[in-house]
Backbone as JSON Lines, residues from 0, in Angstrom:
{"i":0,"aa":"X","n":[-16.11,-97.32,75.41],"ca":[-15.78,-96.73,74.12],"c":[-17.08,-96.41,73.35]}
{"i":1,"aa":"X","n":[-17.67,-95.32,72.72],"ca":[-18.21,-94.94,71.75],"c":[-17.81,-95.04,70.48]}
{"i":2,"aa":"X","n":[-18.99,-96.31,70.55],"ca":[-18.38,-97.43,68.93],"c":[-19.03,-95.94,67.53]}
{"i":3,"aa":"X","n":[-19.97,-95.22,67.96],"ca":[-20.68,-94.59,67.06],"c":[-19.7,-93.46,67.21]}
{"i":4,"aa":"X","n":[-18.76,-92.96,67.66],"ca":[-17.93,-91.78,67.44],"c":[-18.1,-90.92,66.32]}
{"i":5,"aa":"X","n":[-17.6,-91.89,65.51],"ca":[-17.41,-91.13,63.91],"c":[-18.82,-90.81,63.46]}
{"i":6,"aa":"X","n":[-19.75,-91.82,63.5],"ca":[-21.19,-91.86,62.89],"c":[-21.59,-90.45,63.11]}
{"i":7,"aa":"X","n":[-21.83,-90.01,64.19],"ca":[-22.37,-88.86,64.9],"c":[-21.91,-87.94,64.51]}
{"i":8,"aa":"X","n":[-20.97,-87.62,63.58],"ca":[-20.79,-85.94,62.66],"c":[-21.59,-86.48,61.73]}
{"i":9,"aa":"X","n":[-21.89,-87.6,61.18],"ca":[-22.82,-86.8,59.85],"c":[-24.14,-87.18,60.28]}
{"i":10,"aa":"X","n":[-24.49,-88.13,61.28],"ca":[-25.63,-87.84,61.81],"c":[-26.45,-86.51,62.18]}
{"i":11,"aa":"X","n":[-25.1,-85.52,62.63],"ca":[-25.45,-84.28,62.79],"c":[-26.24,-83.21,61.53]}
{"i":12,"aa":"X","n":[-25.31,-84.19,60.49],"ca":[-25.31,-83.6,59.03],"c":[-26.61,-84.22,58.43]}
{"i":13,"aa":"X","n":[-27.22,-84.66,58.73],"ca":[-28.65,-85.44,58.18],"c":[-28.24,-86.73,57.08]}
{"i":14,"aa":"X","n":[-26.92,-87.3,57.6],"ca":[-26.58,-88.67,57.14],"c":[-26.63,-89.68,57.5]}
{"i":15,"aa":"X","n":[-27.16,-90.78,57.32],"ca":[-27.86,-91.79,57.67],"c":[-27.27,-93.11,57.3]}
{"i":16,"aa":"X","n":[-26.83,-93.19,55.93],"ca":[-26.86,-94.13,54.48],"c":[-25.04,-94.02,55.01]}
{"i":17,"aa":"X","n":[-24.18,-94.61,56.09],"ca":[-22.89,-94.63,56.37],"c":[-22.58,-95.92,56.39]}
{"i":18,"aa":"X","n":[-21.84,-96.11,55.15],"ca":[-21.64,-97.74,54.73],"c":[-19.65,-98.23,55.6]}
{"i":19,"aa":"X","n":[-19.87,-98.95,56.48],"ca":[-18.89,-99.32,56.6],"c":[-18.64,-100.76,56.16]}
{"i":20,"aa":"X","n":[-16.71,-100.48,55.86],"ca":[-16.28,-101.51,54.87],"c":[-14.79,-102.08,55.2]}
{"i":21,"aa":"X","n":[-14.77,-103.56,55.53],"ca":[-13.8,-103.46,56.44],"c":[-12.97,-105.39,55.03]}
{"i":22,"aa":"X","n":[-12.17,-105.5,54.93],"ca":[-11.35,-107.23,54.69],"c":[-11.56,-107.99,55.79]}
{"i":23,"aa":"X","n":[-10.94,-109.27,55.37],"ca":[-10.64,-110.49,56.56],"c":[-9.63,-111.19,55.2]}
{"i":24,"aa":"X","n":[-8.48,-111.34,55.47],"ca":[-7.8,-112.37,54.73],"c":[-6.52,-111.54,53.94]}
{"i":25,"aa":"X","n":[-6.32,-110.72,54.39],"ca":[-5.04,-110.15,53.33],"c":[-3.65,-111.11,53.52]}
{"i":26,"aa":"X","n":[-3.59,-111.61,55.26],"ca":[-2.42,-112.16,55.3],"c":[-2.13,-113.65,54.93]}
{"i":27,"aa":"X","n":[-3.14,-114.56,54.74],"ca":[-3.05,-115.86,54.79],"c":[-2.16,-116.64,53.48]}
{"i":28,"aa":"X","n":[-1.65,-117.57,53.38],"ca":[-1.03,-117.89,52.4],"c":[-1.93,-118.74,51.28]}
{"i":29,"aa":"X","n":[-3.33,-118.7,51.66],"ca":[-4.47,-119.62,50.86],"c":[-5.92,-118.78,51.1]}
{"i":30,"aa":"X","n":[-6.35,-119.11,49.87],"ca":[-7.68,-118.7,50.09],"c":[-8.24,-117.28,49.66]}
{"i":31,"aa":"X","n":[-9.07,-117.11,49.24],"ca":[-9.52,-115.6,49.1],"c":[-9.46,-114.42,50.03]}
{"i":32,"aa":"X","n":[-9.08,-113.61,49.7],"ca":[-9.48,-111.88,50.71],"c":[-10.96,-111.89,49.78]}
{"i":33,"aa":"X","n":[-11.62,-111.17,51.25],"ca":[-13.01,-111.18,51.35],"c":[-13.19,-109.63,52.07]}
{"i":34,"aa":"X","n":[-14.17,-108.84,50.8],"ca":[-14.81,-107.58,52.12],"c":[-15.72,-107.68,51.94]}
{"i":35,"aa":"X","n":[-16.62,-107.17,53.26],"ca":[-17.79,-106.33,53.95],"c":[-18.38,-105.15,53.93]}
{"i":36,"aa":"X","n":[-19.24,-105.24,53.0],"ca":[-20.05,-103.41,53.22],"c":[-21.31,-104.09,53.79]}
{"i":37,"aa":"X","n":[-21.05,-102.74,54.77],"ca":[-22.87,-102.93,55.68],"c":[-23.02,-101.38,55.6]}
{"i":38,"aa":"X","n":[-24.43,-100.81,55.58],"ca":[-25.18,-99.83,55.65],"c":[-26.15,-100.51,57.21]}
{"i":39,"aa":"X","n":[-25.82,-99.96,58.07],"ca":[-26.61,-100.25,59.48],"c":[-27.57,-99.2,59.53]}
{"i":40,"aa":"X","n":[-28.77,-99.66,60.08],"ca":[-30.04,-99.28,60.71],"c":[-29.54,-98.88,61.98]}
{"i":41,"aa":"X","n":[-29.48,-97.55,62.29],"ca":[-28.83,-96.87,63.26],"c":[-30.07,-97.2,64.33]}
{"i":42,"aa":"X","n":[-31.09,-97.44,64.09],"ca":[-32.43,-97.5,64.79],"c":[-32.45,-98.8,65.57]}
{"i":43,"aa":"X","n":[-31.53,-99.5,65.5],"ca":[-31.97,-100.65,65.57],"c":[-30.55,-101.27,66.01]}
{"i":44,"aa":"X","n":[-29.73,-100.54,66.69],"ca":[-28.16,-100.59,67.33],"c":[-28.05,-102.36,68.04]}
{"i":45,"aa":"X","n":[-27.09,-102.96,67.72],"ca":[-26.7,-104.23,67.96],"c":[-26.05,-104.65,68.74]}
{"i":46,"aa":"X","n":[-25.83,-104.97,70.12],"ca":[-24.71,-104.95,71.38],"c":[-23.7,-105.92,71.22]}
{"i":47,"aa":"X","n":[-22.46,-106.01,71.4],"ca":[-21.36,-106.54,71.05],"c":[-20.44,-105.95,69.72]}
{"i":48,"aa":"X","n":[-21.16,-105.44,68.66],"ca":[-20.44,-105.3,67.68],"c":[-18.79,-104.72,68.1]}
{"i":49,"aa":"X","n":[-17.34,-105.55,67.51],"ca":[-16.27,-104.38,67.64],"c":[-15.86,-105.48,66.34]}
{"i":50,"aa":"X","n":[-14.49,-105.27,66.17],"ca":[-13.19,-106.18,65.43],"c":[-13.58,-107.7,65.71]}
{"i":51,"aa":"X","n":[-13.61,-107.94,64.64],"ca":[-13.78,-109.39,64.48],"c":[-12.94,-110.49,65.2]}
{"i":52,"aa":"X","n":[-11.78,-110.0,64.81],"ca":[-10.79,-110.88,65.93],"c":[-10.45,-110.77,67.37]}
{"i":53,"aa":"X","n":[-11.62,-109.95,67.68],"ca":[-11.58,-109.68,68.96],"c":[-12.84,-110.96,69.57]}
{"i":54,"aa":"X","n":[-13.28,-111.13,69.04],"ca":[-14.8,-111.92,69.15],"c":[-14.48,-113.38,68.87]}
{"i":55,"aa":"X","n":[-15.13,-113.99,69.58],"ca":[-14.88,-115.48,69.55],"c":[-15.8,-116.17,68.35]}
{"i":56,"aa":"X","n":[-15.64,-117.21,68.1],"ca":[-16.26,-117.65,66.83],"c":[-17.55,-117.72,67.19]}
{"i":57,"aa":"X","n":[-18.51,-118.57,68.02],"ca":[-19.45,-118.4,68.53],"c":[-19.79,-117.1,68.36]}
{"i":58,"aa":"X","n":[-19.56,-115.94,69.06],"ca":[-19.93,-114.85,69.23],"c":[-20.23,-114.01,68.13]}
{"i":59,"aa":"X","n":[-19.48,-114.3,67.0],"ca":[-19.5,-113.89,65.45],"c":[-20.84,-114.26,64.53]}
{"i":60,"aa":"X","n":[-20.72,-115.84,65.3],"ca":[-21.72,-116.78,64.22],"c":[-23.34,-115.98,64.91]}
{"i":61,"aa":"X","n":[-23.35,-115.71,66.42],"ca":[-24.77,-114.97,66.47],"c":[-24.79,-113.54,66.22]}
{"i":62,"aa":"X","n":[-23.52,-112.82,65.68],"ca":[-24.15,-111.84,65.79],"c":[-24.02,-111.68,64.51]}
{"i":63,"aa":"X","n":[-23.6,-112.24,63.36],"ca":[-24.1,-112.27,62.17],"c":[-25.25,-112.38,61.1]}
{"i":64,"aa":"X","n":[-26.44,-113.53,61.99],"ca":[-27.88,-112.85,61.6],"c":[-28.35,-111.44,61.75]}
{"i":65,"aa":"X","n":[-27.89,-111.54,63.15],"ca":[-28.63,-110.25,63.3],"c":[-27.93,-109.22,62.61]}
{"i":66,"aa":"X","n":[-27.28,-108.93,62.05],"ca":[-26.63,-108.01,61.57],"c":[-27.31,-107.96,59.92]}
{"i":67,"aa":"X","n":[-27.48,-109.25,59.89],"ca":[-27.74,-109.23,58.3],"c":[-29.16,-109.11,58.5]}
{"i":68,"aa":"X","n":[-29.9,-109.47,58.87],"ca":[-31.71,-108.91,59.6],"c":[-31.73,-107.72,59.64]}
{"i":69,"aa":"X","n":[-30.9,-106.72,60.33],"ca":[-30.98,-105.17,60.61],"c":[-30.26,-104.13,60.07]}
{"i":70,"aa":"X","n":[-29.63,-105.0,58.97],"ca":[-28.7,-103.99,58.05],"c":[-29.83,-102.85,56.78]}
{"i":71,"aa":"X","n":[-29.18,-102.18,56.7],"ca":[-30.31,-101.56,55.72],"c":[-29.87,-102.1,54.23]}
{"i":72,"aa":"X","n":[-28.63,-102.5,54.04],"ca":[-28.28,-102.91,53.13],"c":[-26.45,-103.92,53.31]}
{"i":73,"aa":"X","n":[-26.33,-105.04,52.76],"ca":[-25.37,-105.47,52.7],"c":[-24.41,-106.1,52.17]}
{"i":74,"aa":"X","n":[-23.77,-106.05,51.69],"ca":[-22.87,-107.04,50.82],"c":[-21.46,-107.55,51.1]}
{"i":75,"aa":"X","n":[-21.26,-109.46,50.37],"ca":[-19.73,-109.12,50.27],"c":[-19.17,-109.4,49.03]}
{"i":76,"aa":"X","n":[-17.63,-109.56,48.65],"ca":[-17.47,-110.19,48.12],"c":[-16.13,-110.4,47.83]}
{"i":77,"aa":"X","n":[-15.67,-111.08,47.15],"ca":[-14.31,-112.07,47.39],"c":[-13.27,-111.79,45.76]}
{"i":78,"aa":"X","n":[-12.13,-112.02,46.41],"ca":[-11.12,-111.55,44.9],"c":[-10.48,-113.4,45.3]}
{"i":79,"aa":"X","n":[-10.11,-114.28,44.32],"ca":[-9.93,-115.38,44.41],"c":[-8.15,-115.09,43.96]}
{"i":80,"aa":"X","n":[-7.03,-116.65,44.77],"ca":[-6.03,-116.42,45.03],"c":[-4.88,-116.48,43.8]}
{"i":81,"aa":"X","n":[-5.57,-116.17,42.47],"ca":[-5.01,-116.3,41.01],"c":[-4.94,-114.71,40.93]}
{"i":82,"aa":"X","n":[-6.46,-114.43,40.9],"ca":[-6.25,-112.58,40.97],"c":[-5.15,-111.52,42.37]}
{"i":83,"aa":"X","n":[-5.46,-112.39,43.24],"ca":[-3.92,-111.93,44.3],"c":[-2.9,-111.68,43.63]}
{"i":84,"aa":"X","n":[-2.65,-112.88,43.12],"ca":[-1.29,-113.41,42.16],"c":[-1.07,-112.35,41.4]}
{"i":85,"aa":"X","n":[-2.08,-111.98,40.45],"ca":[-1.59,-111.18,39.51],"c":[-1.76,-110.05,40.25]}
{"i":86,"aa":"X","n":[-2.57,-109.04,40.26],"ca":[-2.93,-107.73,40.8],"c":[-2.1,-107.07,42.08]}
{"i":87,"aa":"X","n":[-1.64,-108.14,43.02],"ca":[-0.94,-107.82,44.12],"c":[-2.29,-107.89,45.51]}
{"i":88,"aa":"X","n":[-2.09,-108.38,46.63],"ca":[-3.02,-108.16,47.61],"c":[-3.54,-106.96,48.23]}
{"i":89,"aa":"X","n":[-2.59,-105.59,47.98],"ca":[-3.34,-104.39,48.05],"c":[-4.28,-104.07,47.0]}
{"i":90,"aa":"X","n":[-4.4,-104.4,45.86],"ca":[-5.15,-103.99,45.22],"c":[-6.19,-104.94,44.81]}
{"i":91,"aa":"X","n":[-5.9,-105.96,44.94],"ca":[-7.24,-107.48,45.31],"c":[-8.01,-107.04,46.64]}
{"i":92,"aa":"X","n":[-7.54,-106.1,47.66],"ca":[-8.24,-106.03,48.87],"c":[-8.95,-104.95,48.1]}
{"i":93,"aa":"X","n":[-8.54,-104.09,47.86],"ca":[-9.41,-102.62,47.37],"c":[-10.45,-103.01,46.32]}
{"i":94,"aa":"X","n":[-10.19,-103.82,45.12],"ca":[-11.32,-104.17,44.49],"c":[-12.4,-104.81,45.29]}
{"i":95,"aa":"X","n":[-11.59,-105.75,46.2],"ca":[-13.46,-106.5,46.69],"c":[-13.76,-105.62,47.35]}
{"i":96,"aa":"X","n":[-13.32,-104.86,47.87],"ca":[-14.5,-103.67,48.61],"c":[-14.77,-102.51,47.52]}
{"i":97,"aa":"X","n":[-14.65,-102.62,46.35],"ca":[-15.53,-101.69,45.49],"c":[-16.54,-102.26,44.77]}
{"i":98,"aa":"X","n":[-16.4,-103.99,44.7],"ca":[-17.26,-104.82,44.3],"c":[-18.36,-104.97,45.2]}
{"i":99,"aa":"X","n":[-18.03,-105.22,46.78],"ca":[-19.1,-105.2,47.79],"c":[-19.7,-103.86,47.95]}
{"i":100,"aa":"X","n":[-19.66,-102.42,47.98],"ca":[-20.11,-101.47,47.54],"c":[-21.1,-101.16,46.58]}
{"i":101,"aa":"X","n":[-20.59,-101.84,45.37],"ca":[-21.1,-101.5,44.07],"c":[-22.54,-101.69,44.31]}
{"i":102,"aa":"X","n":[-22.22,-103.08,44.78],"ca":[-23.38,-104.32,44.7],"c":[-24.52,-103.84,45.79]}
{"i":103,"aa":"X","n":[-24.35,-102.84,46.76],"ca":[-25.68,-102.02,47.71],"c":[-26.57,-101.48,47.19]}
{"i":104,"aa":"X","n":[-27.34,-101.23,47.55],"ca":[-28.82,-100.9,47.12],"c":[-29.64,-100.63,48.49]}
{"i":105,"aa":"X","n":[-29.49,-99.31,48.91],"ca":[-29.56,-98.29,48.2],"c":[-28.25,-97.72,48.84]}
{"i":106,"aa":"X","n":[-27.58,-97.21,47.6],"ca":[-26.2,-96.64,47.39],"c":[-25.76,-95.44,48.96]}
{"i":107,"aa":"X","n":[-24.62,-95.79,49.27],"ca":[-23.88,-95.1,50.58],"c":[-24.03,-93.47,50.16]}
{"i":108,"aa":"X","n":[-24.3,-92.35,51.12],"ca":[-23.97,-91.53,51.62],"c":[-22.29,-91.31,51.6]}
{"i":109,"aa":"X","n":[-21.99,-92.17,52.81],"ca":[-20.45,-91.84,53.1],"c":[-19.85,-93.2,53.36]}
{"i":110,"aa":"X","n":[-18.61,-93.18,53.39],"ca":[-17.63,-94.15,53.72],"c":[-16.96,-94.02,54.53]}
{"i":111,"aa":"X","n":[-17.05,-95.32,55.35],"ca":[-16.12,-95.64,56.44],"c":[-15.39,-96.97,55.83]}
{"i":112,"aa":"X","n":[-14.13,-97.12,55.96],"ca":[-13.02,-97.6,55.44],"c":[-11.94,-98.02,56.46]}
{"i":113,"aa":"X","n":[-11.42,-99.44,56.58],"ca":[-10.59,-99.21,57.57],"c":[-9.26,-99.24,56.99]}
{"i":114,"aa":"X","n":[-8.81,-98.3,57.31],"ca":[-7.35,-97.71,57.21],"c":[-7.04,-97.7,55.97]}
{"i":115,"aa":"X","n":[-8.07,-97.88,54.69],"ca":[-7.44,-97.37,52.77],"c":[-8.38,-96.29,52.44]}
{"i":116,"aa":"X","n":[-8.38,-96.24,51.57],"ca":[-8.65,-94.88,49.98],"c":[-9.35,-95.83,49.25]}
{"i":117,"aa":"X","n":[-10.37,-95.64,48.66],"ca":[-11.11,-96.69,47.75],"c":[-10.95,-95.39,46.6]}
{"i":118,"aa":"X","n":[-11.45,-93.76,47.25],"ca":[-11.7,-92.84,45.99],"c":[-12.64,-93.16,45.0]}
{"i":119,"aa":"X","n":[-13.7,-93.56,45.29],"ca":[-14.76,-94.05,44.52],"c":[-15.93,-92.75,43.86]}
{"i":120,"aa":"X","n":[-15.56,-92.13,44.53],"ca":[-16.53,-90.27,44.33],"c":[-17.66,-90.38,45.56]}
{"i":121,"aa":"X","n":[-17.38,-91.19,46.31],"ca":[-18.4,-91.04,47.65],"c":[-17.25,-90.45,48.76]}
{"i":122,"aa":"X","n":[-18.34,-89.33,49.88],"ca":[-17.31,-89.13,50.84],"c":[-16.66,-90.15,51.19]}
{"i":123,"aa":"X","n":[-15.63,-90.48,51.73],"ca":[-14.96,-91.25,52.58],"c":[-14.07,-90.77,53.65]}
{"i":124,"aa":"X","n":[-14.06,-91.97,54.79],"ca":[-13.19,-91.78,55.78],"c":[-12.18,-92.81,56.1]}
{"i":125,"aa":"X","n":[-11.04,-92.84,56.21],"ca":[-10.08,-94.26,56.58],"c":[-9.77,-94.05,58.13]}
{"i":126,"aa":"X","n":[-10.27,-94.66,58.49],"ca":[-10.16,-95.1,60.15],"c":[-9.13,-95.81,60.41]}
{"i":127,"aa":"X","n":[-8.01,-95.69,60.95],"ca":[-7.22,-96.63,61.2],"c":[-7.54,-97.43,62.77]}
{"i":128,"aa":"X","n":[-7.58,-99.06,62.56],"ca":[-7.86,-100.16,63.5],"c":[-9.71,-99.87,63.4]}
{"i":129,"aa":"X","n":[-10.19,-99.46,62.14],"ca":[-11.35,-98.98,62.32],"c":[-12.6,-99.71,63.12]}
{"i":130,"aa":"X","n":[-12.0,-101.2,62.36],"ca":[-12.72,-102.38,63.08],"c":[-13.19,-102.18,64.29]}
{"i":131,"aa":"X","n":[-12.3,-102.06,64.99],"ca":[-12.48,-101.76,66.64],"c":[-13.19,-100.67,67.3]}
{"i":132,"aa":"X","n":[-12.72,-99.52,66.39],"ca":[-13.62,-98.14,66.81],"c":[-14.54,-97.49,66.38]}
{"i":133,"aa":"X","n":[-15.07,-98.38,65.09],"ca":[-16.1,-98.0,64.49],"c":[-17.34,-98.86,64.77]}
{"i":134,"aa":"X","n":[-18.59,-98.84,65.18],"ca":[-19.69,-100.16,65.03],"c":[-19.88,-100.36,63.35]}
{"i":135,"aa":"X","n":[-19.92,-99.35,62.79],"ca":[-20.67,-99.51,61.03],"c":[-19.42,-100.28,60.57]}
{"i":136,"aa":"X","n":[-18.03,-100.34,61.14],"ca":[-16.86,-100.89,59.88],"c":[-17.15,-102.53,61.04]}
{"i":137,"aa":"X","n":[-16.95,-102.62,62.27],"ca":[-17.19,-104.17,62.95],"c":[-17.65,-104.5,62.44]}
{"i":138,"aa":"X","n":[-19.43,-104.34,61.97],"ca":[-20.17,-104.88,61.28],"c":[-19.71,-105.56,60.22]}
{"i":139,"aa":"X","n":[-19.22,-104.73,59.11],"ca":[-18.5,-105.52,58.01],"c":[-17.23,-106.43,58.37]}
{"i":140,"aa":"X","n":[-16.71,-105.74,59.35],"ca":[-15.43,-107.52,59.53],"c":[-15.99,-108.09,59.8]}
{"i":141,"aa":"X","n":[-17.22,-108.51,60.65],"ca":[-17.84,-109.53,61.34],"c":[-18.85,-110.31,59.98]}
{"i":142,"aa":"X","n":[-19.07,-109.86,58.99],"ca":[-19.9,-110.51,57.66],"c":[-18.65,-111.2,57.1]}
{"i":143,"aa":"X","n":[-17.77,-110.42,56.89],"ca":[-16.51,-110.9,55.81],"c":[-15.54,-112.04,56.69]}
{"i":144,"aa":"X","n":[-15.8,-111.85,58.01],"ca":[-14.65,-113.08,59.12],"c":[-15.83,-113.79,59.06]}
{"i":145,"aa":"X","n":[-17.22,-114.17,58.82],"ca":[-17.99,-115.31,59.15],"c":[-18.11,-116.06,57.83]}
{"i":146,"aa":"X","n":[-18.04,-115.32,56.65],"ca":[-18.21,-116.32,55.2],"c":[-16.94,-116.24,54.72]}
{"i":147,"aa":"X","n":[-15.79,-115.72,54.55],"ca":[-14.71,-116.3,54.77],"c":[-14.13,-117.75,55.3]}
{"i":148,"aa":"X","n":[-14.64,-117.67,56.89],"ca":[-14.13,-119.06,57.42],"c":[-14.83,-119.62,56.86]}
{"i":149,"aa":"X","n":[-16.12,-119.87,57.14],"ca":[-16.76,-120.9,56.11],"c":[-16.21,-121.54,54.51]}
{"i":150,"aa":"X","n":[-16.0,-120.8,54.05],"ca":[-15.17,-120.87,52.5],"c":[-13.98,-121.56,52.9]}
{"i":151,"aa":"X","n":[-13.22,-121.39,53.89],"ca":[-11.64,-122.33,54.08],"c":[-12.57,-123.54,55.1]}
{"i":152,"aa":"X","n":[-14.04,-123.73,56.1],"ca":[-13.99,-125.02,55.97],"c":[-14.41,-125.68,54.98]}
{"i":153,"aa":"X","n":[-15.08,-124.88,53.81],"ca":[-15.4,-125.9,52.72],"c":[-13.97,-126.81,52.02]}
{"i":154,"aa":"X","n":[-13.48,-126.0,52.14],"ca":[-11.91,-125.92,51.47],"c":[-10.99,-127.04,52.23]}
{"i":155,"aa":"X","n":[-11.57,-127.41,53.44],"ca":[-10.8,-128.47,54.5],"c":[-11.34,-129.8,53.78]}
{"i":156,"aa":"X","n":[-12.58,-129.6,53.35],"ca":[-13.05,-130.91,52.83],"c":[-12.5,-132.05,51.69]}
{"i":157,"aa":"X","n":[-11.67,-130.08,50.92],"ca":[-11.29,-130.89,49.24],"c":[-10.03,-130.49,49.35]}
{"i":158,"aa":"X","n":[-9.32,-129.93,50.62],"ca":[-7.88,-130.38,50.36],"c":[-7.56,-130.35,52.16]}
{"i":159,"aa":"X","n":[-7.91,-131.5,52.81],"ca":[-7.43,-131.93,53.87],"c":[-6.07,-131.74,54.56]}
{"i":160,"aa":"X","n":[-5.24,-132.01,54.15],"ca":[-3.76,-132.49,54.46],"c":[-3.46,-130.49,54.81]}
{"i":161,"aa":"X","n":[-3.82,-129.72,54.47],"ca":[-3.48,-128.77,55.13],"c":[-4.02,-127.67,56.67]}
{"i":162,"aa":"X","n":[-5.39,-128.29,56.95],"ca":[-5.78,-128.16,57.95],"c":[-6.28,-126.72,58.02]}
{"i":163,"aa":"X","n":[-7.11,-126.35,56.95],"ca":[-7.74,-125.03,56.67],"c":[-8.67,-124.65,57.68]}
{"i":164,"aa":"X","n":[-9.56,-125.98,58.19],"ca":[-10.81,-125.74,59.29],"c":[-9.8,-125.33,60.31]}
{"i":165,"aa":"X","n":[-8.49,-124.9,60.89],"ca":[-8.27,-124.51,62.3],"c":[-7.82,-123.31,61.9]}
{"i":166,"aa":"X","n":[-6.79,-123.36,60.36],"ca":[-5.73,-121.88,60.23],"c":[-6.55,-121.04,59.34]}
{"i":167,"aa":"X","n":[-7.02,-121.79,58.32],"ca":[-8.17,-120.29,57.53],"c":[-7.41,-119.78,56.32]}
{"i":168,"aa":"X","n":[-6.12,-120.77,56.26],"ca":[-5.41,-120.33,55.67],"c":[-3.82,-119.97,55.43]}
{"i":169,"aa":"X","n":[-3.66,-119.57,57.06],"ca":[-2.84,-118.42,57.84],"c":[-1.3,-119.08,57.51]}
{"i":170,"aa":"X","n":[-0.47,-118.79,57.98],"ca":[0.73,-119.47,58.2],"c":[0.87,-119.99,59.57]}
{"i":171,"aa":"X","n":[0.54,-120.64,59.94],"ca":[0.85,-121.63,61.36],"c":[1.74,-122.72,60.82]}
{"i":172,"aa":"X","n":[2.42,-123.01,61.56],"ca":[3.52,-124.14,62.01],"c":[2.74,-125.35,61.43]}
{"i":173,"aa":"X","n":[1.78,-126.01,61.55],"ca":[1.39,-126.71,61.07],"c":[1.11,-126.87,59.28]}
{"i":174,"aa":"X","n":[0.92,-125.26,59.11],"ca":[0.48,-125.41,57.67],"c":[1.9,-124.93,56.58]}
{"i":175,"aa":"X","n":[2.59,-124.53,57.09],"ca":[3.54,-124.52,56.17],"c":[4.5,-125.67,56.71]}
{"i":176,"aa":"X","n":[4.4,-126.82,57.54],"ca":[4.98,-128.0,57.23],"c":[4.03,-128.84,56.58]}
{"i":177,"aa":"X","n":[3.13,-128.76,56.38],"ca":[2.11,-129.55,55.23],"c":[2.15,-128.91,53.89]}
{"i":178,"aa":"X","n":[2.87,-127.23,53.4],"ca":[2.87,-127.09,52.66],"c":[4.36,-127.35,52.04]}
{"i":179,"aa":"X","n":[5.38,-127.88,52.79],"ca":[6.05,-127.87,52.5],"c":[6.54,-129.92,52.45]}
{"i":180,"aa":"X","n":[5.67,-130.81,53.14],"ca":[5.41,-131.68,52.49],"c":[4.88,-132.38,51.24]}
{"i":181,"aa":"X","n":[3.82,-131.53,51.36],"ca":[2.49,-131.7,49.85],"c":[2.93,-130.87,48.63]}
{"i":182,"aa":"X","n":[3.35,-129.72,49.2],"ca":[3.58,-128.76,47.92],"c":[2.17,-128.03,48.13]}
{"i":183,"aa":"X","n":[1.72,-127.0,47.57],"ca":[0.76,-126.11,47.37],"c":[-0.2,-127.11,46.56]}
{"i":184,"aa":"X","n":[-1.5,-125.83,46.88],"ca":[-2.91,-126.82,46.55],"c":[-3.22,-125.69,45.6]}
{"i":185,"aa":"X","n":[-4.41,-125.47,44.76],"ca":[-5.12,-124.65,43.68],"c":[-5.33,-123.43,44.37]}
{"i":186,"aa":"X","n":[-5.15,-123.66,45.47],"ca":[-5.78,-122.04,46.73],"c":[-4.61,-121.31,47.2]}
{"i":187,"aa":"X","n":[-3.72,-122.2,46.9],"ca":[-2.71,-121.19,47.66],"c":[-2.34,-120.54,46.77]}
{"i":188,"aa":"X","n":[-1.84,-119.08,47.19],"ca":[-1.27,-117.95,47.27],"c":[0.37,-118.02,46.23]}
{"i":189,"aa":"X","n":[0.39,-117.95,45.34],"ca":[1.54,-118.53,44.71],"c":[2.71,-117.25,45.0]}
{"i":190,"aa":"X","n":[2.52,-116.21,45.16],"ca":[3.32,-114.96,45.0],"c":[3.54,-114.98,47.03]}
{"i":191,"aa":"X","n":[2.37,-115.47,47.82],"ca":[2.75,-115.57,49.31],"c":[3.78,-116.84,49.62]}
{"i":192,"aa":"X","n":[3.62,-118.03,49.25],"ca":[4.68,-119.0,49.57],"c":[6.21,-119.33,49.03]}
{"i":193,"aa":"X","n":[6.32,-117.96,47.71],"ca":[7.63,-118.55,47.1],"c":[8.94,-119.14,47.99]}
{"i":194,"aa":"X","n":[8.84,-118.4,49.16],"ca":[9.62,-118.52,49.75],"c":[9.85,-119.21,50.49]}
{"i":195,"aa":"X","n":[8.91,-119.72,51.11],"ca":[8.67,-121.17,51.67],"c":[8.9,-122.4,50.77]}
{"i":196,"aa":"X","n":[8.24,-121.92,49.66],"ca":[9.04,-123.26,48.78],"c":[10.16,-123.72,48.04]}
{"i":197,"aa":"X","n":[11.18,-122.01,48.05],"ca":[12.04,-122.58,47.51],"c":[13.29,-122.48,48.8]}
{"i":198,"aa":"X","n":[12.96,-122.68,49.69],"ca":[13.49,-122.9,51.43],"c":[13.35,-125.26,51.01]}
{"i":199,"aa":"X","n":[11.96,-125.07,50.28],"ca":[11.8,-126.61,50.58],"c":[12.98,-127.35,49.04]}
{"i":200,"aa":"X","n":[13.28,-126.62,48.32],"ca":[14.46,-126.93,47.5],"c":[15.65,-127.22,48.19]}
């Protein structure tokens, strides 16, 4: 597969500055959604990059220096699970990737997007499964799936009993019978579990 597909029309075009921008976390019932903008050093191409969940954890954790070493520019950043609550998770996902954007230096050319509309007044493109077929949008799942998990194992530390270091969050069998023992923690998702909890009524 030709991860650079897309890159290569505006490469043609004397564009360079192609920020891809990808989430990790829309589905989980805890924890923050987190995005990724990377501006990649096309000069300086990285082997392995695809979809984050395609990649084993190991495989993530090394290729995340290097990514952040050879990026021309990068950022992330996180919408916390109160603002979910209110705003809705489509539009908590779209802000942190206009927040991780904002925050580049020196400002994108074009956008690669996987599968939304940010409409920010920069070109853009929505790739659908972009993760996978883009190297510039991998890049960013692979920043936003490595400090993400990290953030749910910090999160294993100060609320145990739900077992964040294995699920991240997620709904596994394990974690919604701990959430439905314990009751919800400060992280969870109050607008994702109603239903689980009032199943535990």
């Amino acid at each position: 597969m030709d991860h650079l597909f897309y890159e290569k029309d505006y490469f043609a075009l004397g564009q360079y500055l192609i920020c891809g921008v990808d989430e990790v976390g829309r589905g989980p019932l805890a924890g923050p959604v987190m995005a990724g903008a990377v501006i990649p050093d096309f000069r300086k191409i990285i082997d392995g990059i695809n979809d984050s969940k395609l990649l084993t954890d190991k495989f993530r954790r090394k290729l995340y220096p290097e990514i952040c070493e050879n990026a021309v520019s990068y950022k992330t950043a996180l919408i916390e699970p109160d603002k979910i609550d209110e705003i809705n998770i489509l539009n908590a996902t779209k802000l942190a990737m206009k927040k991780a954007i904002a925050a580049l230096s020196p400002k994108p050319e074009v956008l690669f997007v996987d599968a939304l509309k940010l409409e920010l007044g920069i070109p853009e493109q929505a790739i659908v499964h972009g993760d996978a077929l883009s190297y510039t949008i991998g890049m960013a799942s692979i920043l936003a799936k490595v400090e993400r998990d990290d953030i749910m194992i910090k999160y294993a530390e100060i609320y145990p009993e739900y077992g964040f270091e294995n699920n991240k969050g997620y709904g596994t069998k394990h974690h919604i019978e701990m959430l439905k023992k314990y009751g919800p923690c400060p992280i969870h998702r109050k607008t994702f579990i109603r239903k689980i909890m009032d199943g535990r009524l």
